[in-house]
C-alpha positions, 0 to 999 in steps of 0.5 A: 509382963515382959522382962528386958534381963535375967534380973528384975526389981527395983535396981535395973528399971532404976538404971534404964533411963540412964542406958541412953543418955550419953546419945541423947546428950550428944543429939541434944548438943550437936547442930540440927541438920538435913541432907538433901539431893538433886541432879546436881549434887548433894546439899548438907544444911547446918543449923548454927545461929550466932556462930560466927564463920571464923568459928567454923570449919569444914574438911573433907576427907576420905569420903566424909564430910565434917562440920566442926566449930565452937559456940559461943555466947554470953550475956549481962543484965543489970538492974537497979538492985540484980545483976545477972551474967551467964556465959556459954561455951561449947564444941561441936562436930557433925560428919555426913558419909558421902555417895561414891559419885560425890566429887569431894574436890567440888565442895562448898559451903555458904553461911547465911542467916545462922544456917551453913549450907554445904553443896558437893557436885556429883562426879560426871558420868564417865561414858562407856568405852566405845568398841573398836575393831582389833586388827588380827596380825598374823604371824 
């Protein structure tokens, strides 16, 4: 057997599912997504069904892409004898490092059927100076 700490029994293997759970909760919590790339550019996909786009923001800044908006949903049921509402409300955030020949001034986003897409250009490919002669005066 192998031990994880200096200290065995009961007590720590009674904390080790607790270790990860804040990650866990935040991964649970935040927008599936997929990052992408083709020769022209990167693409960003967001899953957010039924949020609204007046609930969501894009920024760039710095070289980071971040998706941030606010869920939110309710429902009312009723029956002859039951009535039934919930309601639920939360934030979320989700931000993506982009390549250094990203153009962050060449950023857009489209949201359709629940899903936001994010598309950023490359930057174009700077052609290396060409040489020239230097005329040697004298003097």
């Amino acid at each position: 057997m192998v031990e994880k700490s200096h200290t065995s029994g009961f007590w720590p293997s009674l904390y080790e599912p607790f270790r990860s759970m804040g990650t866990r909760l935040a991964e649970w919590v935040a927008p599936a997504s997929e990052a992408s790339t083709n020769g022209d550019g990167y693409r960003i996909a967001v899953e957010l069904p039924g949020v609204e786009e007046k609930d969501i923001e894009v920024s760039v800044d710095d070289g980071v892409v971040t998706v941030k908006g606010e869920k939110t949903a309710s429902r009312e049921e009723k029956g002859e004898t039951w009535y039934f509402s919930e309601r639920q409300y939360g934030s979320f955030s989700r931000s993506f490092r982009l390549p250094p020949d990203a153009d962050e001034a060449a950023v857009k986003a489209d949201l359709k059927d629940g899903v936001l897409t994010v598309t950023v250009a490359r930057k174009a490919a700077e052609a290396p100076p060409k040489s020239k002669a230097v005329p040697i005066n004298r003097g």
